[in-house]
VOKEPA-137743 format. One record per residue (C-alpha): residue number from 1; x, y negated, z. Coordinates in steps of 0.001 Angstrom, whole numbers, plus 524288, in hexadecimal, padded with zeros to 5 digits. Example, Ala and Ser with C-alpha at 12.3 -4.5 7.8 and 13.67 -1.06 7.14 Angstrom:
<nodes>
+-----+-------+-------+-------+
| seq |     u |     v |     w |
+-----+-------+-------+-------+
|   1 | 8300C | 81194 | 81E78 |
|   2 | 83566 | 80424 | 81BE4 |
+-----+-------+-------+-------+
</nodes>
This chain:
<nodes>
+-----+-------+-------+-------+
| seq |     u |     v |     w |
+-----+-------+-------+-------+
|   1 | B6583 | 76388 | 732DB |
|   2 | B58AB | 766EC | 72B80 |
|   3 | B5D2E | 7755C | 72790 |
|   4 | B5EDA | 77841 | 7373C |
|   5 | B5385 | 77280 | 73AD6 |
|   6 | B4C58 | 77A19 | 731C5 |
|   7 | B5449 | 786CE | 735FB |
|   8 | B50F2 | 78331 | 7459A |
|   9 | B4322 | 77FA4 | 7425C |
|  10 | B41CC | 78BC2 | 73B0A |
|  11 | B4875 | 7945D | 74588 |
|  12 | B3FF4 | 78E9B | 74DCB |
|  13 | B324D | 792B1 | 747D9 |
|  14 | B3789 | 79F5B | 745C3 |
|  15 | B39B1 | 7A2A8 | 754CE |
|  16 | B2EAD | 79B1B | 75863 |
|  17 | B2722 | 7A4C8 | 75073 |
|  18 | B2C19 | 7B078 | 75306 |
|  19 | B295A | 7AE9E | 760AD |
|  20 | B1B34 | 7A932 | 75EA4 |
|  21 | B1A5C | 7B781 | 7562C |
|  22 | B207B | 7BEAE | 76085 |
|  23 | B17F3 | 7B87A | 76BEA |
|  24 | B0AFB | 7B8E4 | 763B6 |
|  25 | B0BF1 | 7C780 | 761F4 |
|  26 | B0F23 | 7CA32 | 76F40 |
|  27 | B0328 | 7C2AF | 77334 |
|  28 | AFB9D | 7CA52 | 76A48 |
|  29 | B00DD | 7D78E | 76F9A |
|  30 | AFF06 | 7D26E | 77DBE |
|  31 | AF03D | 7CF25 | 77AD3 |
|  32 | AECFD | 7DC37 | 77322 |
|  33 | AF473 | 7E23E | 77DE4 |
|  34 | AEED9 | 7DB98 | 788B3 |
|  35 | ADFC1 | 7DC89 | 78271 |
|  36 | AE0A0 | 7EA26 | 780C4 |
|  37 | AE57A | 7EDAE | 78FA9 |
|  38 | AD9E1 | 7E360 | 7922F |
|  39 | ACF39 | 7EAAA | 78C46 |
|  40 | AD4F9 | 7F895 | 78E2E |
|  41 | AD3BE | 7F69D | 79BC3 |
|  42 | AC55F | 7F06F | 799F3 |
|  43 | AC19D | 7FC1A | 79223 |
|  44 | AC610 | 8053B | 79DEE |
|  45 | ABEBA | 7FDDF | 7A693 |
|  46 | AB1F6 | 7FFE5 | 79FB2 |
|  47 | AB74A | 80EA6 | 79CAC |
|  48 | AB636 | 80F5E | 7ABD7 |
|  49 | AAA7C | 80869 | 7AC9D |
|  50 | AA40E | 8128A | 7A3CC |
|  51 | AA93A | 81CF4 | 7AA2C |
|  52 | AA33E | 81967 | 7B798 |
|  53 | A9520 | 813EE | 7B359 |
|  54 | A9510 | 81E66 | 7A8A1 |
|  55 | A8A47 | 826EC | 7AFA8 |
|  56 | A82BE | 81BB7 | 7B2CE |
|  57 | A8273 | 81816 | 7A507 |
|  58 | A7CD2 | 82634 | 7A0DF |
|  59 | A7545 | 8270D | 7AC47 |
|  60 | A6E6D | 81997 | 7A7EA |
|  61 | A6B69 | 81F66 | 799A9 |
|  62 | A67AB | 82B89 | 79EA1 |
|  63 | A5CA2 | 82314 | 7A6C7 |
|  64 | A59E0 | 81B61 | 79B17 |
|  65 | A56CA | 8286A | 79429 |
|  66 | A4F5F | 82C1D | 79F6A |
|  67 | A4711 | 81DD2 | 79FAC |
|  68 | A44B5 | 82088 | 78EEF |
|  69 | A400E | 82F22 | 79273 |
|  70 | A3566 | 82AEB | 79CA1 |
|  71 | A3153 | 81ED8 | 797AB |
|  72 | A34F2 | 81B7F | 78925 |
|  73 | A2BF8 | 80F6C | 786C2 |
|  74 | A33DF | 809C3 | 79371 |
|  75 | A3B76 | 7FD80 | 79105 |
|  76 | A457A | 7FAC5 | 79A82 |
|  77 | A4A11 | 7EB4E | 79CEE |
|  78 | A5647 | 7E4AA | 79B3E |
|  79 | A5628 | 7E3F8 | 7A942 |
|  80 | A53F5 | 7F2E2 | 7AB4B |
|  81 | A5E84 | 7F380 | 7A1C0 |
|  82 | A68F5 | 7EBBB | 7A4F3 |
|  83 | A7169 | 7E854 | 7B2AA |
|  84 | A7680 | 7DB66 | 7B171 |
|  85 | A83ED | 7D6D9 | 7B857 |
|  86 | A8C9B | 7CD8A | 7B4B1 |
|  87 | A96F9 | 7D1B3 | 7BF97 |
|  88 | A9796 | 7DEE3 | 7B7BF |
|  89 | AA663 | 7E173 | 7B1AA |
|  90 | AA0B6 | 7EC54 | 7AA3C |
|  91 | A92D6 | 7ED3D | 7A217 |
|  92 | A8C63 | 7F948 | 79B43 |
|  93 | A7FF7 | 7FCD7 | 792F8 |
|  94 | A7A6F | 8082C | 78F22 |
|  95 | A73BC | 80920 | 78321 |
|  96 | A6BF0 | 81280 | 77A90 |
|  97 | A6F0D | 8179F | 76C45 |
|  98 | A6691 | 80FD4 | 766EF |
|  99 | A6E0A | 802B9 | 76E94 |
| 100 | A655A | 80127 | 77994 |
| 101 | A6882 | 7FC05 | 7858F |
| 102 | A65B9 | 8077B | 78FC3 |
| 103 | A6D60 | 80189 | 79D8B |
| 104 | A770A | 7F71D | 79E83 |
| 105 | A7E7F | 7EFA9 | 7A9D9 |
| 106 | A84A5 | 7E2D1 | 7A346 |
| 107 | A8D7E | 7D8CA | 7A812 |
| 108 | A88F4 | 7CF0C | 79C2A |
| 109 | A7B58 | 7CBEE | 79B0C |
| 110 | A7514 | 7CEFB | 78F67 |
| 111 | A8129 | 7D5FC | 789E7 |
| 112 | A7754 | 7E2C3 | 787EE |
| 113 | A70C6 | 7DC22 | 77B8C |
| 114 | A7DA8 | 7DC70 | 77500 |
| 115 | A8602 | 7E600 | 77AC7 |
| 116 | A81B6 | 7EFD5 | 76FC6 |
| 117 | A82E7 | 7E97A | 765B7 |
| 118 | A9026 | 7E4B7 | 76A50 |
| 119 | A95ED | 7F334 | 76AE6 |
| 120 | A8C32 | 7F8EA | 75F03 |
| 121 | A97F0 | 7FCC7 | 75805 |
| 122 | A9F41 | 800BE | 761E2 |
| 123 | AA5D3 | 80F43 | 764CE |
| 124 | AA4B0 | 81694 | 76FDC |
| 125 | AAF7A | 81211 | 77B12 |
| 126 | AB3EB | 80888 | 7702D |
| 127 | AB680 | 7FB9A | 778D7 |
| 128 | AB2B9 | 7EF25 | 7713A |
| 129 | AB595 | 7E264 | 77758 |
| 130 | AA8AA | 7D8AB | 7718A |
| 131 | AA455 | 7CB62 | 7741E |
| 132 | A979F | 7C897 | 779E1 |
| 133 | A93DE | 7BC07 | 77CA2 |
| 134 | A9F22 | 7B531 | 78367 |
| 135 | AA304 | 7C066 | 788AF |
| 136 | AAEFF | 7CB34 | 783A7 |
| 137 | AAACE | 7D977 | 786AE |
| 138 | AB054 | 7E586 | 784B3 |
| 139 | AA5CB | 7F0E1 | 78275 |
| 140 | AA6E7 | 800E9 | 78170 |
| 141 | A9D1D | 809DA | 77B5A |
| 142 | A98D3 | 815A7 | 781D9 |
| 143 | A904E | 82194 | 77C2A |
| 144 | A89B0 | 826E5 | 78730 |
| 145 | A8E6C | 83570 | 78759 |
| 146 | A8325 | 83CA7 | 78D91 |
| 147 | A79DB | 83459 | 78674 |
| 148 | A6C34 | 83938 | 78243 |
| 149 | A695C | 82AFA | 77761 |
| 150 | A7605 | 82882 | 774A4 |
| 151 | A7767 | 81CC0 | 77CCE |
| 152 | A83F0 | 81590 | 77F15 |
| 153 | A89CC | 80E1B | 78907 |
| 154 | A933C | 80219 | 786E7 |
| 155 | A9977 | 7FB5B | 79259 |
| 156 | AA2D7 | 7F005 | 7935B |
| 157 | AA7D6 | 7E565 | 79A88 |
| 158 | AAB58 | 7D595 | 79767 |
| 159 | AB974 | 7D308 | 79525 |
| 160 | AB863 | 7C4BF | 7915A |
| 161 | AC0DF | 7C231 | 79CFC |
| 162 | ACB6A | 7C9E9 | 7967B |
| 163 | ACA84 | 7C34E | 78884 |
| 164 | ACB70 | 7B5F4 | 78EAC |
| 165 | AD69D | 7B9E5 | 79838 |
| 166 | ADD59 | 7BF38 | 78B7E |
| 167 | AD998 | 7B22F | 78349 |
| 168 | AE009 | 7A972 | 78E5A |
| 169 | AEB92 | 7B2CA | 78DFA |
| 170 | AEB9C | 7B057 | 77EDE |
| 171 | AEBD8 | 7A299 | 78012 |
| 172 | AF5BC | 7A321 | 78BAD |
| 173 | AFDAA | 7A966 | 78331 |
| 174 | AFC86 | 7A0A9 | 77811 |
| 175 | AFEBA | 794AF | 77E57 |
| 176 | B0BAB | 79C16 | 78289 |
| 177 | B0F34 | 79FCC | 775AA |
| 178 | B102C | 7940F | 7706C |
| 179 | B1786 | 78C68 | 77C18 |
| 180 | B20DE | 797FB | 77915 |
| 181 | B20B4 | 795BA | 76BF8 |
| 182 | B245E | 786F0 | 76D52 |
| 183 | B2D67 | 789BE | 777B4 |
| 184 | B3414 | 79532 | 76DE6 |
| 185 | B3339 | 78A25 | 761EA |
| 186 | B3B80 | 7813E | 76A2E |
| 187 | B459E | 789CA | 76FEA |
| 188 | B4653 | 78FCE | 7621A |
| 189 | B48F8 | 7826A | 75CA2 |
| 190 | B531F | 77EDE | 766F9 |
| 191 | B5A47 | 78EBD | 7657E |
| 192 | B5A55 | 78BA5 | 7568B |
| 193 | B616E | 77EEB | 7575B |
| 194 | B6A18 | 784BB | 76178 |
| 195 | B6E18 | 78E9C | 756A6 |
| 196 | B6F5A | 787B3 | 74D77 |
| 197 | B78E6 | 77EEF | 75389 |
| 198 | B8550 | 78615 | 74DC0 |
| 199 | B808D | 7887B | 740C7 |
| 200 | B7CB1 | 7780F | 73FE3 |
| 201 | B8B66 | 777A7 | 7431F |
| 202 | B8F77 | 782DC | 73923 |
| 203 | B87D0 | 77B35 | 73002 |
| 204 | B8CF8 | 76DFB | 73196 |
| 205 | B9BA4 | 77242 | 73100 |
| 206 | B985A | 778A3 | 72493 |
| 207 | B9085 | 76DB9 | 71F1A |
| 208 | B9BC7 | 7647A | 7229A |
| 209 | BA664 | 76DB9 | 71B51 |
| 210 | B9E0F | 76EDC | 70F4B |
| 211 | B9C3D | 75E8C | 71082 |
| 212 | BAB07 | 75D07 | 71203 |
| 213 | BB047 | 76847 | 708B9 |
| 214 | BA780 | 76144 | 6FDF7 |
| 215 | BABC9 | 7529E | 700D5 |
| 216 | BB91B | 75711 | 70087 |
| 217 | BB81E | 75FC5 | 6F44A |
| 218 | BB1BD | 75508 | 6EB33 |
| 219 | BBEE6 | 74D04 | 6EB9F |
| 220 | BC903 | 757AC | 6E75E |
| 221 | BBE7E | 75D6F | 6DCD0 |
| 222 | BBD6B | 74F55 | 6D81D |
| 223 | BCC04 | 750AB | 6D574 |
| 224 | BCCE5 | 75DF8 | 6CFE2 |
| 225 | BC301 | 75B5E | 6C5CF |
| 226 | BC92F | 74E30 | 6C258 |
| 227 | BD6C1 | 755EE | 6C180 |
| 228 | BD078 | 75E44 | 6B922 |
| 229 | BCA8F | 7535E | 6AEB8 |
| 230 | BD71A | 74B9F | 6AE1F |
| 231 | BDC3D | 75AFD | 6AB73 |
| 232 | BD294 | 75E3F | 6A0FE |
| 233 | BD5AD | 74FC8 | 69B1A |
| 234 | BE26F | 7503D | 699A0 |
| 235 | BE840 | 7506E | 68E25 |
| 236 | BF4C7 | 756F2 | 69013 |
| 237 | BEF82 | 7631B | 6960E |
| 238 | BE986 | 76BB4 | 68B89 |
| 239 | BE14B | 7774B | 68FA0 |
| 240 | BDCD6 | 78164 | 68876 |
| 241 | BCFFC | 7879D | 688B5 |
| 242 | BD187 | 78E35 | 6954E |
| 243 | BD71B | 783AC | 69B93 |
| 244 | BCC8E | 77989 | 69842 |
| 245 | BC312 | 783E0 | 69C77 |
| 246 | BC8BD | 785D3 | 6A926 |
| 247 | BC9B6 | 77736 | 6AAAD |
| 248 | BBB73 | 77632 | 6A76A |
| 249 | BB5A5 | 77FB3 | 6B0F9 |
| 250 | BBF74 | 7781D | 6BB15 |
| 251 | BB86A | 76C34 | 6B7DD |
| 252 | BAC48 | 772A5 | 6B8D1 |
| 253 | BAD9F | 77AB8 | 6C6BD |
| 254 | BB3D6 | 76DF3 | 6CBF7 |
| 255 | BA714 | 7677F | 6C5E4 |
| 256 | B9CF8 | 77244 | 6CC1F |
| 257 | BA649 | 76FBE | 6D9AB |
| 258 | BA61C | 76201 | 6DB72 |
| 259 | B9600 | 763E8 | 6D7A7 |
| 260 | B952B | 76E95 | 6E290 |
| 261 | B9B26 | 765ED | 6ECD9 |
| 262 | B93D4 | 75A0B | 6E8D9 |
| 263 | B87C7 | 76151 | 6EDDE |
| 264 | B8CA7 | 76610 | 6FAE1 |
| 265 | B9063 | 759C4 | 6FCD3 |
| 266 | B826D | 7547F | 6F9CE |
| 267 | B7CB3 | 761B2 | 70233 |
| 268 | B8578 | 75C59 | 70DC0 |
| 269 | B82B7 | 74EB1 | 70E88 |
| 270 | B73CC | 75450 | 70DC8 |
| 271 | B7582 | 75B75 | 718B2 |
| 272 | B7B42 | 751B3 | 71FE2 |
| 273 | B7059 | 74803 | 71C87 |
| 274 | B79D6 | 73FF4 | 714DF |
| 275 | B75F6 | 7402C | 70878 |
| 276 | B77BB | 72F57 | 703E8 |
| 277 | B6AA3 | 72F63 | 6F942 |
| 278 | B635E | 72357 | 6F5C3 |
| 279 | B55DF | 71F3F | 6F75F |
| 280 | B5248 | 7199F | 6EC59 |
| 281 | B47B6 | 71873 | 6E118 |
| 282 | B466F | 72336 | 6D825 |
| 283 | B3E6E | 723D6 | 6CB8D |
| 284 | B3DBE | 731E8 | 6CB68 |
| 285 | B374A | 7349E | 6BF65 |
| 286 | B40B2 | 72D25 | 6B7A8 |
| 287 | B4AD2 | 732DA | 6BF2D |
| 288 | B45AC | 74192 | 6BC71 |
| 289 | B41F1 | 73F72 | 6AE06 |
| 290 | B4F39 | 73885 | 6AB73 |
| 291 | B5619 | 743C4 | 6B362 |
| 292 | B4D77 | 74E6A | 6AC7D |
| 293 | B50AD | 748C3 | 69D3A |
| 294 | B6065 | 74900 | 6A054 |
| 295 | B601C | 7562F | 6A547 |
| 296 | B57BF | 75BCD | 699EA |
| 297 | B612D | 756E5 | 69086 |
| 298 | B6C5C | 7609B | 69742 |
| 299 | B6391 | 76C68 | 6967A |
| 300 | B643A | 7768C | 68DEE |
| 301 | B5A1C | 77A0D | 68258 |
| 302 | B549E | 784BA | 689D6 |
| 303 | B50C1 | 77BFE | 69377 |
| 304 | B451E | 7738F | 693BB |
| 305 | B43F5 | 7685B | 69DEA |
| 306 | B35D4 | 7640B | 6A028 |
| 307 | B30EC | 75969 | 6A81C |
| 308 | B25E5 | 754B1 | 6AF83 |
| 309 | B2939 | 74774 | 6B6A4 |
| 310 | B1EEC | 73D9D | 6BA29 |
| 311 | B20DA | 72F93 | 6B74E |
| 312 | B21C9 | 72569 | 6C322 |
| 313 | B294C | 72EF3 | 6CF5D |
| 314 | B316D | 72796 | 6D882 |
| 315 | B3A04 | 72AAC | 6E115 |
| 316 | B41C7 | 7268F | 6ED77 |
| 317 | B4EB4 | 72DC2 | 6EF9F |
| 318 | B5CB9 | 72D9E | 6E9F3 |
| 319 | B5B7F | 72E83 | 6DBDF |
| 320 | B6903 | 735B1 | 6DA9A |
| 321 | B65C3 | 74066 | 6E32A |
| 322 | B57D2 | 7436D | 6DCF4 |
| 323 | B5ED7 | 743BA | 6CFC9 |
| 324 | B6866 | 74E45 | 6D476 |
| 325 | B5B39 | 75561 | 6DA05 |
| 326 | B567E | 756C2 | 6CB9F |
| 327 | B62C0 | 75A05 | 6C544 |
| 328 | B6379 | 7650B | 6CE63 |
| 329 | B5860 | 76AB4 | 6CA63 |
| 330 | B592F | 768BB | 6BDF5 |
| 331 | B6795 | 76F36 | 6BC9F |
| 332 | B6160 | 779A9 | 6C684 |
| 333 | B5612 | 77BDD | 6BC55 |
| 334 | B5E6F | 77C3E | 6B0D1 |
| 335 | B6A64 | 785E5 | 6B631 |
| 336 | B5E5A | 790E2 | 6B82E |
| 337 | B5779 | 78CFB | 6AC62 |
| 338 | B5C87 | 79440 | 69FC6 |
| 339 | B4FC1 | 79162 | 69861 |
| 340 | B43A0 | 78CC8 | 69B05 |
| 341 | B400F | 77D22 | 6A001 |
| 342 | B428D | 77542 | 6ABA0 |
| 343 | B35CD | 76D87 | 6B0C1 |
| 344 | B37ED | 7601E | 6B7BF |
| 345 | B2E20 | 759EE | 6BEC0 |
| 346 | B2BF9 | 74F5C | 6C904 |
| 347 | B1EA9 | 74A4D | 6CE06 |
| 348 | B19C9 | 74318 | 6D9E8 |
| 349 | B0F06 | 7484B | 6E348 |
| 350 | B0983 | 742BF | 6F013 |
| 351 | B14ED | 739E0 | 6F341 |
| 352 | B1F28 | 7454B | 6EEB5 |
| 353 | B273D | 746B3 | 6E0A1 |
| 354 | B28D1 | 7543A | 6DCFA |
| 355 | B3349 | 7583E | 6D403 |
| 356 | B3263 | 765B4 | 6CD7D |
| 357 | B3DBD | 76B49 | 6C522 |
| 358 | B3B08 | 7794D | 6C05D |
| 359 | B3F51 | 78324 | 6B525 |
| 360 | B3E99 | 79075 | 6AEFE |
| 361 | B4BCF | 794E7 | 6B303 |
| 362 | B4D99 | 7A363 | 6B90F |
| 363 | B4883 | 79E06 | 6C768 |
| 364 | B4C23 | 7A278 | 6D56E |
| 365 | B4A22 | 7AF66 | 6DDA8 |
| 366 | B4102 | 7ADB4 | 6E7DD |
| 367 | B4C39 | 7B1AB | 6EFCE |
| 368 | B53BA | 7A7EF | 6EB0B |
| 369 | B4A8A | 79CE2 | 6E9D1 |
| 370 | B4A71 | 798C9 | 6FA10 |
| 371 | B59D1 | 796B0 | 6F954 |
| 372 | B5B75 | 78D63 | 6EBFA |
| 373 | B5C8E | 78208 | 6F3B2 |
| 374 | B67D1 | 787D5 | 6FEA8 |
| 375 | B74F9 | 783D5 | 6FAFA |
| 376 | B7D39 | 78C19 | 6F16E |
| 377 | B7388 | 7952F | 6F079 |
| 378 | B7233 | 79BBB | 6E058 |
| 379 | B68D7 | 7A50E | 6DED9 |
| 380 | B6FA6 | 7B11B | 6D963 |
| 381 | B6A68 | 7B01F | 6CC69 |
| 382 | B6EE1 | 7A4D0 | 6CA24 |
| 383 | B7E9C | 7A590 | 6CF09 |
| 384 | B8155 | 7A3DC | 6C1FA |
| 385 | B7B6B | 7968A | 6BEB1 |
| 386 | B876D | 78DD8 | 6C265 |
| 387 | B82ED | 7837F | 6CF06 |
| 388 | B8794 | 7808B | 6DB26 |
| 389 | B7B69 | 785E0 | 6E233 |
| 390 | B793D | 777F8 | 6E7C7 |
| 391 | B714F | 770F6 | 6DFAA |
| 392 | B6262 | 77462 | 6E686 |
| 393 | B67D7 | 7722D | 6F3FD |
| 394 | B6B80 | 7653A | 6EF2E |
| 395 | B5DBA | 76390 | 6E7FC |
| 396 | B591A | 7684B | 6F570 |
| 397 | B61EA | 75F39 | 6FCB1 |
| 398 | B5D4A | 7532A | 6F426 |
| 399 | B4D9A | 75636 | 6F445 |
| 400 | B4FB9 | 7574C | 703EB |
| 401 | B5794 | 74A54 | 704AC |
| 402 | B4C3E | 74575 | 6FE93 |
| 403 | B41C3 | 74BE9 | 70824 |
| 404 | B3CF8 | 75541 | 6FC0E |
| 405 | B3BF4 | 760E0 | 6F93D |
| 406 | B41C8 | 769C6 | 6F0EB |
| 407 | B3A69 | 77890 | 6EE64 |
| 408 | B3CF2 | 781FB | 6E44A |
| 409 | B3260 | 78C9A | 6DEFE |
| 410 | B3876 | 79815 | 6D77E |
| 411 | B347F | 7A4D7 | 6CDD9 |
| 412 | B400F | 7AC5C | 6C872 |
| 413 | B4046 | 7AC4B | 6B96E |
| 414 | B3778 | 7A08F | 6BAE7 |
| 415 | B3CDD | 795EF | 6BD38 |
| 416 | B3EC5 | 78BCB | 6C960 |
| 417 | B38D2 | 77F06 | 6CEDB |
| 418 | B3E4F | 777B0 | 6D809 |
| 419 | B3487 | 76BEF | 6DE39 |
| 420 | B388A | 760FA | 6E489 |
| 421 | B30BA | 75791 | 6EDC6 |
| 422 | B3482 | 749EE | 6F177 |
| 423 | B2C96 | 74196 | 6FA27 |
| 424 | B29DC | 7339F | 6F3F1 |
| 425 | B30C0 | 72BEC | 6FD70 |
| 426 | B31CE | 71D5D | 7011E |
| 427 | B3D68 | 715C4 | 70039 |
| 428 | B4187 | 71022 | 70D50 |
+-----+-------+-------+-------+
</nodes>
């Protein structure tokens, strides 16, 4: 049945969600987790690494102090400078205050030109993972402490091996996720069925009773309310004012009855996809102005009924059924309407008619408003206007039966529109 399927289906994305939430945050902790371990152990590597070549370091700016002392106008070469190795895990350079490049062994050629400017903003023993080149490094600043100029020292190491080992975990890990996901949709699915086995059953035993109880009613009300008009009619039993008002309000419960099971009746064949319409011609617009022009003559003064119907709409569908559609929201209208107008209107756009009946009446809670269309339901401000709280589920019913649809927009104190849509269909 459509309302299950929508219940499963809907059961369904939720758990297939939840889990996709679930998973994706505990990927997320796992790879802050894991990076930080990562580079907290990289960062006591180099710690180490400064801690053994640290007099070396010093020792090579105190000799560049001593090279500046004897021979200022000296230049020294980027070969005098710099000790190339690309089998080097570790680099360093030592620079001056003013961001020269004193000493330096590198793993990355040509990394010296940049490697200040990389870390220029950088605080002291502040690691900062940067990109240079192709390559993912992770650098640390350190003031020289028994420095004469000021100079600095900033040593690192690559970790692009450990970004891409962390990227393939990523996408390991996303390529599981959603297998998991898919696997979680389907056994979701099937669990959600499964459950809803005994409720289907629940459903369909009640569904039959309500059928049964209401084809069985129809005949004895049918008799009571005859009984009751050959009572009324007769001339030898004279009632007095009570008694025709008691026999009145019989007729009229008996009435509202017989009305009330006439639409369960209607809601079950519905559900049971057995509703007997006919596909036929319809000139809707003559159909809604004719329909429109009755009902205006049974409103009251403080009504106004205005239209907007254009000329020329046809229809395919069971004429009898779409008439009932717009008498029940006309009546709706009307019952909530104490003063005010009720606008009808029915136009056709990009192969669909829409039909809009709306008013001024006192409206619907928003908390009200998603449950109009559920069976019996009455909002609780209006329990008093007289109905049998079936008439929009049958509206609802009808648009469906039709594959419309049926939406209502709401502001209480306002007023009320319900919109219809029904697909311009083809007669077979």
């Amino acid at each position: 049945m459509p309302m299950f399927n929508k219940i499963q289906r809907k059961l369904t994305i939720q758990y297939a969600f939840f889990f996709l939430l679930f998973v994706v945050l505990l990927m997320a902790a796992l790879y802050i987790s894991i990076s930080a371990i990562m580079q907290q152990q990289q960062v006591q590597e180099l710690e180490q690494f400064f801690g053994k070549e640290r007099y070396h370091l010093e020792k090579d700016d105190e000799d560049e102090d001593d090279v500046h002392d004897h021979n200022k106008d000296d230049q020294i070469t980027d070969g005098m400078k710099i000790e190339y190795d690309a089998n080097r895990s570790n680099f360093y350079y030592v620079f001056s205050k003013n961001n020269e490049l004193v000493h330096g062994d590198e793993s990355f050629y040509g990394l010296y030109k940049d490697v200040a400017q990389l870390m220029m903003h950088a605080k002291d023993e502040d690691p900062q993972t940067v990109e240079w080149k192709d390559q993912d490094l992770l650098l640390i600043k350190y003031d020289s402490p028994h420095s004469h100029n000021g100079s600095y020292m900033i040593i690192g190491q690559s970790v692009t091996k450990q970004h891409h080992l962390l990227e393939r975990m990523m996408y390991a890990f996303i390529a599981l996720t959603l297998i998991g996901t898919l696997c979680i949709a389907f056994l979701s699915h099937y669990l959600a069925g499964k459950a809803m086995v005994p409720i289907k059953k629940s459903f369909e035993r009640q569904r039959k009773f309500v059928s049964d109880a209401s084809h069985e009613l129809r005949t004895p009300l049918s008799v009571f309310y005859s009984s009751l008009e050959v009572l009324e009619n007769d001339d030898e039993n004279e009632f007095g004012a009570f008694g025709q008002e008691v026999l009145t309000d019989l007729k009229n419960e008996t009435q509202h009855m017989e009305t009330l099971l006439e639409g369960l009746l209607f809601l079950a064949r519905f559900d049971q996809n057995k509703l007997k319409t006919k596909k036929e011609d319809i000139e809707l617009s003559k159909l809604v102005n004719s329909i429109t022009k009755s009902f205006e003559r049974t409103l009251p003064d403080s009504i106004q009924l205005k239209t907007q119907i254009a000329d020329g709409i046809k229809f395919i569908g069971d004429e009898t059924s779409i008439r009932e559609l717009l008498y029940i929201l006309l009546e709706n209208a009307t019952k909530f309407t104490e003063k005010g107008s009720i606008r009808v209107s029915l136009t056709s756009i990009n192969n669909y008619i829409k039909l809009i009946v709306e008013d001024t009446g006192i409206g619907i809670t928003q908390r009200d408003l998603p449950h109009v269309f559920d069976r019996f339901y009455q909002a609780t401000k209006n329990r008093q206007k007289k109905g049998t709280g079936l008439g929009l589920s049958i509206a609802q019913a009808i648009v469906s039966h039709h594959q419309g649809h049926i939406s209502v927009e709401s502001e209480f104190g306002q007023g009320t529109k319900f919109i219809v849509s029904l697909p311009i269909l083809k007669k077979d």
